[in-house]
KENU-934392 format. One record per residue (C-alpha): residue number from 1; x, y, z; chain. Coordinates in steps of 0.1 Angstrom, whole numbers, plus 5000, padded with zeros to 4 digits. Each point is the difference from the previous one (the first is absolute). Layout:
+-----+------+------+------+----+
!   i !    X !    Y !    Z ! ch !
+-----+------+------+------+----+
! NUM !    X !    Y !    Z !  A !
...
+-----+------+------+------+----+
This chain:
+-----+------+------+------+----+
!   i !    X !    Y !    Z ! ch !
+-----+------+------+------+----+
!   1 ! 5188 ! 5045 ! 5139 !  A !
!   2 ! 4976 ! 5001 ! 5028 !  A !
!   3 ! 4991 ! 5034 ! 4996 !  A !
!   4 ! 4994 ! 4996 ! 4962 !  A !
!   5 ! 4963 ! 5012 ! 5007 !  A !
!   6 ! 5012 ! 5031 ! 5014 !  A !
!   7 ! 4982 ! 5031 ! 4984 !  A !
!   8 ! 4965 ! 4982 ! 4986 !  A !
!   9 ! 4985 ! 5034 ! 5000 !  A !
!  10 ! 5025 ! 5009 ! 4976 !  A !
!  11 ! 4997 ! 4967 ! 4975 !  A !
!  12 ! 4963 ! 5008 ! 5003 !  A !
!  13 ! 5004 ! 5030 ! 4981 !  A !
!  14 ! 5018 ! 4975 ! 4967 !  A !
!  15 ! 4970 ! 4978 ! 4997 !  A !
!  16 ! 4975 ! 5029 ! 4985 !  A !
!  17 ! 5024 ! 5008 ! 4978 !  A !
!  18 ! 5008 ! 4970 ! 4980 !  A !
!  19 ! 5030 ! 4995 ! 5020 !  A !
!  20 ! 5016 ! 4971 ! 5024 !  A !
!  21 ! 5030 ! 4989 ! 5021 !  A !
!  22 ! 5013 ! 4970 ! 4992 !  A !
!  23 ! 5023 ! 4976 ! 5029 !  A !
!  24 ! 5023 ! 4985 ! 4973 !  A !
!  25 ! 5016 ! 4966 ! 5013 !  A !
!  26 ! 5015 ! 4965 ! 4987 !  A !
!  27 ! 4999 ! 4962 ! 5007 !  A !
!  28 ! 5021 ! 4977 ! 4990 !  A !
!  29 ! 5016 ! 5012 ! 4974 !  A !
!  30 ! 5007 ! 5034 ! 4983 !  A !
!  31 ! 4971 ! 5006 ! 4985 !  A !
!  32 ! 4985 ! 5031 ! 5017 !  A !
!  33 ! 4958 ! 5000 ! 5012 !  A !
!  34 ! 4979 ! 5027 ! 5017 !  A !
!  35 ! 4971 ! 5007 ! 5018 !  A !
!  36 ! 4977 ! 5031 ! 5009 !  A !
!  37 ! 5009 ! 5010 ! 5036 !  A !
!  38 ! 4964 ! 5008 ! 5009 !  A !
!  39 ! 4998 ! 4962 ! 4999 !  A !
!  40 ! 5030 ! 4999 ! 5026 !  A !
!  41 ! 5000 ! 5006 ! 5036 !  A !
!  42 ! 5031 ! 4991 ! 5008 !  A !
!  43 ! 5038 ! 4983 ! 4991 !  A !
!  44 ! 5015 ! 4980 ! 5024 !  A !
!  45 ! 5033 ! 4977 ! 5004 !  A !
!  46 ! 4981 ! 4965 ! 4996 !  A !
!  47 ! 4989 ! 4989 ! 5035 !  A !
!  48 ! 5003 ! 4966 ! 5014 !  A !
!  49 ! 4974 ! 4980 ! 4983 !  A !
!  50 ! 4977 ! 4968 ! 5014 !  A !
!  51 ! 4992 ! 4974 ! 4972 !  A !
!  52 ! 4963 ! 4991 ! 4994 !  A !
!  53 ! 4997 ! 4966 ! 4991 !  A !
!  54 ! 4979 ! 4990 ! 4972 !  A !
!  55 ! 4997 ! 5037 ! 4984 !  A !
!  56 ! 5015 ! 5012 ! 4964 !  A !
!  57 ! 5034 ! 4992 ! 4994 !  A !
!  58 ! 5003 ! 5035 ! 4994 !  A !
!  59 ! 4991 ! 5010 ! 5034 !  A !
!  60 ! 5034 ! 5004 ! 5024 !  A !
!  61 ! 4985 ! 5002 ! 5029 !  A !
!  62 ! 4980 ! 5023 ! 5023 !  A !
!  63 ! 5016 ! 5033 ! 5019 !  A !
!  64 ! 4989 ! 5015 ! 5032 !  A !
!  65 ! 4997 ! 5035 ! 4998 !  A !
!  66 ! 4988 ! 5020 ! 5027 !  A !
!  67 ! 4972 ! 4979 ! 5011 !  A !
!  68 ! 4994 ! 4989 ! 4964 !  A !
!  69 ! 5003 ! 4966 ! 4980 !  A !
!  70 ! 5019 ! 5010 ! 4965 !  A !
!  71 ! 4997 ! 4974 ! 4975 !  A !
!  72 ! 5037 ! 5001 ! 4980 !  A !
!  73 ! 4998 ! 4992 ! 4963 !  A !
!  74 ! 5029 ! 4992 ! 4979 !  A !
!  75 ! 4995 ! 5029 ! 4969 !  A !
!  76 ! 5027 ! 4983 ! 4976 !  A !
!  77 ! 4983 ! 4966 ! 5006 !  A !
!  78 ! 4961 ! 5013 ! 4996 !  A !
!  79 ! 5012 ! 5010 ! 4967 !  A !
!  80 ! 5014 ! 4970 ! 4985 !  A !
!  81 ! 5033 ! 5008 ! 5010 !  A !
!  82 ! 5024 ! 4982 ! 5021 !  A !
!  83 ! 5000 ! 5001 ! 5041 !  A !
!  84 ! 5019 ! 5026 ! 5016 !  A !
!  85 ! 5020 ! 4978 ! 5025 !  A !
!  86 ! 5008 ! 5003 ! 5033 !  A !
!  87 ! 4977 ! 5037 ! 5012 !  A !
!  88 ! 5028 ! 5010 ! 5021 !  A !
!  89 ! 5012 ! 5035 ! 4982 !  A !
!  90 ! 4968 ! 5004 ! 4983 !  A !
!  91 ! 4973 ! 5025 ! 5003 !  A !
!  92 ! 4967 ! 4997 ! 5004 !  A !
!  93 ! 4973 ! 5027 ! 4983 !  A !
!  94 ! 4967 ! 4997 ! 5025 !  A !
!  95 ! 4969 ! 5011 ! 4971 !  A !
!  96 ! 4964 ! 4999 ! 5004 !  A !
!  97 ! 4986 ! 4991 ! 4968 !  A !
!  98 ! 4962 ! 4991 ! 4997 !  A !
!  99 ! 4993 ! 5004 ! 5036 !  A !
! 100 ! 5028 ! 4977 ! 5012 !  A !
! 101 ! 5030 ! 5005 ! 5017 !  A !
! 102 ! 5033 ! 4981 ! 4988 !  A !
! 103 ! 5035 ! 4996 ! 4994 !  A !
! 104 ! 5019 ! 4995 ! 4973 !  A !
! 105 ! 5039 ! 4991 ! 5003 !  A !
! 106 ! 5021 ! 5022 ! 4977 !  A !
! 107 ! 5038 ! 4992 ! 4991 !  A !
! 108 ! 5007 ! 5038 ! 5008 !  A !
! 109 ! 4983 ! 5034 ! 4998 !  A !
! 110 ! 5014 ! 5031 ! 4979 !  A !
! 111 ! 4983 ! 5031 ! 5003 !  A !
! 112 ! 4969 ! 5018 ! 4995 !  A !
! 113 ! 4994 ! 5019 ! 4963 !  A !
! 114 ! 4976 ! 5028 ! 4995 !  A !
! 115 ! 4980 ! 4990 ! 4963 !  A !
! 116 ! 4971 ! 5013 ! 4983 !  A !
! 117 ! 4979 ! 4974 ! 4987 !  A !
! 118 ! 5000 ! 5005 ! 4970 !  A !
! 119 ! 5039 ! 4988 ! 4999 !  A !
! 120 ! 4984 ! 4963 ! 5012 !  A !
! 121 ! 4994 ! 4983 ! 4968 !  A !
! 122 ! 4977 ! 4969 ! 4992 !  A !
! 123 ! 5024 ! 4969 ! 5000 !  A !
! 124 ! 5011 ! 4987 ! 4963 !  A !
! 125 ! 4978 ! 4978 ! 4980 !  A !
! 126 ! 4998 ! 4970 ! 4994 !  A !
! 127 ! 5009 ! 4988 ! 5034 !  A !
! 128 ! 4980 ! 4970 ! 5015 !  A !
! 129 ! 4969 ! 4997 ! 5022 !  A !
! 130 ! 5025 ! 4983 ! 5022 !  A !
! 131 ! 5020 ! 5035 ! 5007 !  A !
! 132 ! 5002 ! 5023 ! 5031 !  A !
! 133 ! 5010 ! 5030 ! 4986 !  A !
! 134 ! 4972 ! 5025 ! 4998 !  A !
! 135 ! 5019 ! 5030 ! 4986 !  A !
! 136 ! 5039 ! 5013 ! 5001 !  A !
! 137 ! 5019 ! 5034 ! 5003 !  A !
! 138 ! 5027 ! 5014 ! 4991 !  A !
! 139 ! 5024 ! 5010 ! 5028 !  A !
! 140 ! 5036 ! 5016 ! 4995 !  A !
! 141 ! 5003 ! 4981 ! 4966 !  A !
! 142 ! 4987 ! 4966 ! 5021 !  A !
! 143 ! 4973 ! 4980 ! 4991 !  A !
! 144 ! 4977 ! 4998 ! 5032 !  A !
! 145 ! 4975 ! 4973 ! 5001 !  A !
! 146 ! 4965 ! 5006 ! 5018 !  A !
! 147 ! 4984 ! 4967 ! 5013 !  A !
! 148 ! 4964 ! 4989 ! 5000 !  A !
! 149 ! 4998 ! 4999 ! 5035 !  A !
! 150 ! 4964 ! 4994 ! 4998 !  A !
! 151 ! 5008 ! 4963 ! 4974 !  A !
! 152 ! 5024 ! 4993 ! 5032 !  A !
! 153 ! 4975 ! 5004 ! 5028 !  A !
! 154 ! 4976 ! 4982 ! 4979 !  A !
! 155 ! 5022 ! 4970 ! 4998 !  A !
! 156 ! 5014 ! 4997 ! 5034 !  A !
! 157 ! 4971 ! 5011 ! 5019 !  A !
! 158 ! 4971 ! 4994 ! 4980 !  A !
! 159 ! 4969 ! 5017 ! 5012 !  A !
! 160 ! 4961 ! 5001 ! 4991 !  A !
! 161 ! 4992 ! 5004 ! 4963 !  A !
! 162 ! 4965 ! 4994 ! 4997 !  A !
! 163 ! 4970 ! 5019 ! 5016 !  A !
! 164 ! 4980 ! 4981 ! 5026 !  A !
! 165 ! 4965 ! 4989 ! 4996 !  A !
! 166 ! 4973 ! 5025 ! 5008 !  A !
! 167 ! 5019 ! 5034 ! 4991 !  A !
! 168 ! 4991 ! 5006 ! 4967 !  A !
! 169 ! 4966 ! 5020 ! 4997 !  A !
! 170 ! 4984 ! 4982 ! 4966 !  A !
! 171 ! 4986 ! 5038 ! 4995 !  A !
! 172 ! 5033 ! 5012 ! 4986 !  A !
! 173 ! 4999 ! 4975 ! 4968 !  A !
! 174 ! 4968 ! 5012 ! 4992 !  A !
! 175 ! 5018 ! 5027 ! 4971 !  A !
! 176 ! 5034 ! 4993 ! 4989 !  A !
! 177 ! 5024 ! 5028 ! 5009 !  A !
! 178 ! 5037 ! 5002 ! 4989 !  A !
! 179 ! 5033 ! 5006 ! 5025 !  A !
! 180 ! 5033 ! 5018 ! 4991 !  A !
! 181 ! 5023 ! 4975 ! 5022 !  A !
! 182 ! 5036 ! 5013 ! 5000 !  A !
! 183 ! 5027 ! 4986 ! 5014 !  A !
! 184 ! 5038 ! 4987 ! 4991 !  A !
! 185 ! 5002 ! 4965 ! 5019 !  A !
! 186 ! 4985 ! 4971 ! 4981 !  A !
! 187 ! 4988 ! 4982 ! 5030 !  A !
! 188 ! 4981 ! 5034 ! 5011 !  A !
! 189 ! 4984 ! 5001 ! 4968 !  A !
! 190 ! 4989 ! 4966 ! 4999 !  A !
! 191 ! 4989 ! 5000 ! 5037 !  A !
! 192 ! 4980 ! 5034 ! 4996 !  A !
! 193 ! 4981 ! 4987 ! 4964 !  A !
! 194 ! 4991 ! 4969 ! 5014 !  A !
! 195 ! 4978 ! 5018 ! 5025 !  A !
! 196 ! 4988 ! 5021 ! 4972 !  A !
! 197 ! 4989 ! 4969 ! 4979 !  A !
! 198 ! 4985 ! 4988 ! 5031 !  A !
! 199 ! 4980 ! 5031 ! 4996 !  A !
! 200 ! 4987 ! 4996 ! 4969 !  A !
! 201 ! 5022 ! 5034 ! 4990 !  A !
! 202 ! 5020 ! 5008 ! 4968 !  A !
! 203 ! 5033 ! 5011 ! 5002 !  A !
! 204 ! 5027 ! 5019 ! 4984 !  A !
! 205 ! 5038 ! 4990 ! 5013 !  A !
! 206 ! 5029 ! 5024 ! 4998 !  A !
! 207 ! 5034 ! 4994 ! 5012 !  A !
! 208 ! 5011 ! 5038 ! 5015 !  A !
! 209 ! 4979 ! 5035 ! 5006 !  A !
! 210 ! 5017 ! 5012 ! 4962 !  A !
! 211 ! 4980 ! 4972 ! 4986 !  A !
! 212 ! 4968 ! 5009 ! 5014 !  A !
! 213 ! 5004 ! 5034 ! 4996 !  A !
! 214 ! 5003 ! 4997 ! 4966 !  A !
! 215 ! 4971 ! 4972 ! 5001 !  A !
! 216 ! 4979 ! 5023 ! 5018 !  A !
! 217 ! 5007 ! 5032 ! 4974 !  A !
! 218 ! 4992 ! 4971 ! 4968 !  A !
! 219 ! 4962 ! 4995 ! 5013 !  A !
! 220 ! 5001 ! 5037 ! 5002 !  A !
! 221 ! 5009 ! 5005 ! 4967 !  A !
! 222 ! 4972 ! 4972 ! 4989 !  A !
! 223 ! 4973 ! 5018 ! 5011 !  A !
! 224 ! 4992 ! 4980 ! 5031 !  A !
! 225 ! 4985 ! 5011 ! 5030 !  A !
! 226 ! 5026 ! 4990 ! 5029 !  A !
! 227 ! 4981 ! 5010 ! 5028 !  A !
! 228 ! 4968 ! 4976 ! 4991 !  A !
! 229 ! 5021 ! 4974 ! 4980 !  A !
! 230 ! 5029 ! 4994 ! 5028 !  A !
! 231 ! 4987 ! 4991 ! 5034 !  A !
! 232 ! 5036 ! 5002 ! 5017 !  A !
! 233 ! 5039 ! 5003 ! 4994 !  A !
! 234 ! 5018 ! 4972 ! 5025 !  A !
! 235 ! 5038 ! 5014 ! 4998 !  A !
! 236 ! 5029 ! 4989 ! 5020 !  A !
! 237 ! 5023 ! 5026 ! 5010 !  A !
! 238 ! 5034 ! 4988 ! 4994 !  A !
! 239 ! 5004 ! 4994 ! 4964 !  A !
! 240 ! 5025 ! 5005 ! 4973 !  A !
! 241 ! 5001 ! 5035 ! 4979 !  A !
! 242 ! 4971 ! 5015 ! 5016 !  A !
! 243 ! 4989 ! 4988 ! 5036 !  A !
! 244 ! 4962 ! 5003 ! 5012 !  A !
! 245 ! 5007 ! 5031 ! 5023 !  A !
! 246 ! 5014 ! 5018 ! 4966 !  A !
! 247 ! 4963 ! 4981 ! 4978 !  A !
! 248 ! 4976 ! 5012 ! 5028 !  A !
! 249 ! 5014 ! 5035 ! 4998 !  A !
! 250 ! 4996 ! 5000 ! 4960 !  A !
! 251 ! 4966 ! 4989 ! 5004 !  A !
! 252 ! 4992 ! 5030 ! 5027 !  A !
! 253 ! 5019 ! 5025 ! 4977 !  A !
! 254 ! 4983 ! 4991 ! 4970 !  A !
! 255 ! 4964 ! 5014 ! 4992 !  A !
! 256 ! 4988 ! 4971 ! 4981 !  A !
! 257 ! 5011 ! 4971 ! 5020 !  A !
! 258 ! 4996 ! 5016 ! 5034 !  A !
! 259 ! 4970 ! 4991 ! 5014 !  A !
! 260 ! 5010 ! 4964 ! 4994 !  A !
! 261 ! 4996 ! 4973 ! 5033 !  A !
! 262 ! 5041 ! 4994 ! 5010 !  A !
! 263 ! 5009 ! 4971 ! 5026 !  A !
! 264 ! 5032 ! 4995 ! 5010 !  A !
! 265 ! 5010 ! 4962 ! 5007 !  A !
! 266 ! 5036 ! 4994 ! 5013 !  A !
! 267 ! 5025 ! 4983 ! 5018 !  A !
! 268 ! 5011 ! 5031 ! 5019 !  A !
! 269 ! 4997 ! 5011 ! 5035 !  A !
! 270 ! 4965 ! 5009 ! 5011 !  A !
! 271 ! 5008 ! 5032 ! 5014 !  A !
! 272 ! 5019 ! 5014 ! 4974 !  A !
! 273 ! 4973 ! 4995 ! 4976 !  A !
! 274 ! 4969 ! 5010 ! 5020 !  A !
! 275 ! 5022 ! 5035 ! 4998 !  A !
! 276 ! 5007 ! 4996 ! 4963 !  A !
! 277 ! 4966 ! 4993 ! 4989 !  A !
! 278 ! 4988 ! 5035 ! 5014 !  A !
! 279 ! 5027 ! 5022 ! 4988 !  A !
! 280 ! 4997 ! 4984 ! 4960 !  A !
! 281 ! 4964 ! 4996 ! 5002 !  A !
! 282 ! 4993 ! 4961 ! 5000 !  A !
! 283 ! 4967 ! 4990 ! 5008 !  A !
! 284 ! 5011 ! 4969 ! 5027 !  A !
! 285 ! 5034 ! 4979 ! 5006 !  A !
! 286 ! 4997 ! 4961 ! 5007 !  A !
! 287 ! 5035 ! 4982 ! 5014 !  A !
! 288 ! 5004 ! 4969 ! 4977 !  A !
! 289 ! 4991 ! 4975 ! 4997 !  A !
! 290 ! 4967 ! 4990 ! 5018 !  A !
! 291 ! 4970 ! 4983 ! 4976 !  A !
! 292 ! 4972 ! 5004 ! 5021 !  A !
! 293 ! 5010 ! 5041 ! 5009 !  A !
! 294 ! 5009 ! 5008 ! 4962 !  A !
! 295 ! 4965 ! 4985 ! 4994 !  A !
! 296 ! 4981 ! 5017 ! 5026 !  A !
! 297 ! 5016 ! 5032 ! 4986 !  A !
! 298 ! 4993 ! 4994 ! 4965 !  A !
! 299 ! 4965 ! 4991 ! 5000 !  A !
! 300 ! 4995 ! 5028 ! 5020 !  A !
! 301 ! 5012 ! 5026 ! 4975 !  A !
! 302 ! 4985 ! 4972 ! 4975 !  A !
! 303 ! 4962 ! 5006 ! 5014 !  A !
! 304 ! 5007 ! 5039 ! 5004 !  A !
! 305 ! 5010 ! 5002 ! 4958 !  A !
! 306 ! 4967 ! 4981 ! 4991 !  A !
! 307 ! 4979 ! 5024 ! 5022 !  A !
! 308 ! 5016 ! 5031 ! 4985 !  A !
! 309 ! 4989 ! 4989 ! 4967 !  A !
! 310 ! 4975 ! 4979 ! 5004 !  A !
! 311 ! 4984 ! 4994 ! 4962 !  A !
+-----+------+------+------+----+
C-alpha cells in the first residue's frame, strides 16, 4: 500500500469531472468504510506506537515516521465503536484533513474503487445528531459507509471555533448580504455559519452541490438578481451527489449564474486544490477549518459586494 498515491496526475484528472477514488477498508467488524485517497498519503503495517499519557482514549499512541511525530487514532473507537485491540496486524491510513497530519488505525484495508459522485448518496434519515456517517455508497452490492471525519477531528482534537478580537471590520454589517454555504458535514456547517452570524450575514444551508444547484436555478426562476442579492457561494468539495468541483463548474457553464463569487472551503490537500480552483473557475480555496482566515476572506469579498452595488 505505500505506493497507493502513485499516479496523482492521473486522479487529478477525476475530480473535474464529478468523479473520486475511494480506499475502501474495515475495523472491527465487517462492516465495510471508505475514504477519498486524495485525503491519504500513505498505508502502512501499524508501526510501534509510544503512549501519550493524559490524551484521548482514543489516541494509541504516536508513530515516528521519517523524522515525523504521527499521532495514531483508533477509527472504530472515534466512532462509538469498540477498540480495535492489540495494533499488531493492523494498518494504519496517514490523512491530512483540515491542515493536520494523523493516523487512524484500521482493522484492514481492501482496495481502491473508481466512483462517480453521484453514486455517494446522503446518509438515511432520521438518524441522530449523535452519528458519524456523512453519506454511503454502494460498492459490489455492499453497503459502504463514509465517516464524518471532520465530527471526529472535532472531538478528539478540538481546535479554534470562534474569531479573535479585533478581526472583524464593523464596515461589513453596515448592509446585510446573504451566503450560499454548502457543505455535507454538520459540524462544517455549523462551524462556517457561526462565523457568518458573527457577521451579521444571512444565510442559505444546503447539504450537497445538487441542492444548491437547484437552490441557485429557484431564485432564478423568482426573478431575483443573483449577482447583487448573493454576495458569495462557500462550498465544500467533497460532498454527496454532486461535489463542489462538479457546482463550480455548473455555475461557470451556466449564463445566468456565472458571474457568481465561488469559494472553495475544504478539508483537502492545499495543493490539489490551488490546481482545482483554476481549472473549474473558483474564485479562492481556504483549507478548513480556521475562524480568523475564513473571516478575513469573507469580509473581504463581503466589503467588495457592497462597493459593486453600493445603493
Amino acid at each position: 500500500m505505500s505506493g497507493i498515491l502513485a499516479g496523482v496526475d492521473q486522479r487529478t484528472q477525476l475530480a473535474g469531472h464529478n468523479r473520486m477514488e475511494l480506499l475502501l477498508f474495515r475495523l472491527a467488524g465487517r462492516q465495510c468504510y471508505g475514504i477519498n485517497v486524495f485525503k491519504v498519503q500513505e498505508v502502512i503495517t501499524c508501526p510501534p506506537l509510544t503512549e501519550m499519557p493524559g490524551s484521548s482514549l482514543v489516541v494509541r499512541g504516536i508513530a515516528n515516521m521519517r523524522g515525523k511525530t504521527i499521532t495514531v487514532m483508533d477509527l472504530s473507537m472515534s466512532i462509538g465503536g469498540p477498540s480495535l485491540g492489540d495494533t499488531e496486524n493492523h494498518f494504519v491510513i496517514i490523512t491530512e484533513y483540515n491542515r493536520r497530519v494523523q493516523g487512524f488505525l484500521v482493522g484492514s484495508v481492501d482496495r481502491i474503487v473508481n466512483i462517480n459522485w453521484d453514486q455517494i448518496l446522503p446518509p438515511p434519515k432520521g438518524l441522530t445528531s449523535d452519528s458519524y456517517m456523512t453519506a454511503v455508497t454502494q460498492i459490489d452490492d455492499e453497503l459502504v459507509e463514509i465517516i464524518d471525519v471532520e465530527k471526529v477531528m472535532k472531538e478528539v482534537v478540538g481546535g479554534q471555533e470562534e474569531i479573535s478580537d479585533g478581526v472583524i471590520d464593523e464596515a461589513v454589517k453596515e448592509r446585510v448580504q446573504h451566503v450560499l454555504v454548502v457543505d455535507d458535514s454538520s459540524v462544517a456547517r455549523k462551524q462556517i455559519k457561526r462565523v457568518l452570524d458573527q457577521l451579521a450575514v444571512e444565510t442559505t444551508i444546503c447539504n450537497n452541490g445538487k441542492e444548491a444547484y437547484d437552490q441557485l436555478q429557484e431564485w432564478v426562476a423568482e426573478g431575483k438578481n443573483l449577482k447583487e442579492w448573493l454576495s458569495l457561494i462557500i462550498s465544500d468539495v467533497e460532498m454527496p451527489v454532486m461535489d463542489g468541483y462538479a457546482l463550480t463548474t455548473a455555475i461557470r457553464n451556466n449564463a445566468e449564474l456565472q458571474g457568481l463569487h465561488v469559494i472553495l472551503h475544504t478539508s483537502l490537500s492545499g495543493l490539489f486544490n490551488q490546481a482545482m480552483i483554476e481549472k473549474v473557475g473558483a474564485d479562492a480555496f481556504i483549507a478548513k477549518f480556521e475562524p480568523d482566515e475564513l473571516t478575513k476572506v469573507v469580509q473581504e469579498r463581503l466589503l467588495q459586494h457592497m462597493a459593486e452595488y453600493e445603493r
